[in-house]
N, C-alpha and C positions, 0 to 999 in steps of 0.2 A: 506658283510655278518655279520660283528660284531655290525652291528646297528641291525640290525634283531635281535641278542638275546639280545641285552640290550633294544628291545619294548618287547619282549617278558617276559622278567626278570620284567620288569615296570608293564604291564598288569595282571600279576603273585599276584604282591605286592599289587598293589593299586587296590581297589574294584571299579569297572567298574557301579557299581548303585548306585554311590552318596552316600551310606547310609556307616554309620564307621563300619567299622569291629568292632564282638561283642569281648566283653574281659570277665573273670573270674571276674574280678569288680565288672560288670552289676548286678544286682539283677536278674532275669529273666535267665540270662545265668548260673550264678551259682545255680539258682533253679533247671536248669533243667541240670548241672553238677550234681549236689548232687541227684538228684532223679535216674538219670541212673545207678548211684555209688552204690543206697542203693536195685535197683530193682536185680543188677548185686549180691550187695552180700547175698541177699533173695533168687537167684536160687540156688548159689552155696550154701549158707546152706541147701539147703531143698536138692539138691542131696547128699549132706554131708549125713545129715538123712537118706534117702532113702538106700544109700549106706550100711550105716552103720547097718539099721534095717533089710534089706533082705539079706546083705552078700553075694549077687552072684550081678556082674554086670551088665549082660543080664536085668533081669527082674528089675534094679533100673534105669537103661537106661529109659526101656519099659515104667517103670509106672512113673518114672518123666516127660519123652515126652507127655502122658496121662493127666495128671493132668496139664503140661504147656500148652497145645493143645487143648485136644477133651474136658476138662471138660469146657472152655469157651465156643467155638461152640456149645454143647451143652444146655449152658444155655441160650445162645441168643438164638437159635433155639428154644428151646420149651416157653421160656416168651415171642417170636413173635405171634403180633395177628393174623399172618396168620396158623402159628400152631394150634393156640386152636382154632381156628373156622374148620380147616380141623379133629380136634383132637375128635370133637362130637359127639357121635353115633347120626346117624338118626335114630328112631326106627320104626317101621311097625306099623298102626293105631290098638289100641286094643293092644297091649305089654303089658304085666304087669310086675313090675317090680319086683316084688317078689311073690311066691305063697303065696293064705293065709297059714298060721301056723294051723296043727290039734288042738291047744292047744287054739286058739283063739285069 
């Protein structure tokens, strides 16, 4: 049984796809250290904010979740060209689209 965890202890260690394990060194890997870092401490400010400006927790929850959430979906959804082609009024032949004005 003690060969068994010292493969398993091995297999653990050393990466099984040939490729090196990444380090904090890497350019690349600390790019995308540093970017988690900075997106991590951009939400916690902005609930800071939020917190801070509504003063009840409920509704600073609510509308941080909102603004982290639904205002992306949002925005992909409506700049989708399958939105704006379902988004067109078809109109009825002969529509007008404003009355003439009595003024002229």
């Amino acid at each position: 049984m003690p060969a068994r965890w010292r493969m398993l202890v091995t297999k653990a260690t050393k990466p099984s796809t040939g490729y090196p394990l990444p380090t904090l060194t890497d350019g690349p890997t600390l790019r995308a250290a540093a970017g988690s870092l900075l997106c991590l401490m951009l939400v916690t400010l902005l609930g800071l904010a939020l917190a801070t400006l509504l003063r009840d927790t409920s509704g600073a929850i609510t509308l941080g979740l909102g603004i982290l959430y639904i205002v992306p979906v949002l925005s992909n959804t409506l700049a989708s060209p399958t939105w704006q082609h379902l988004s067109e009024i078809e109109r009825a032949p002969g529509y007008a689209e404003r009355p003439p004005s009595p003024q002229g």
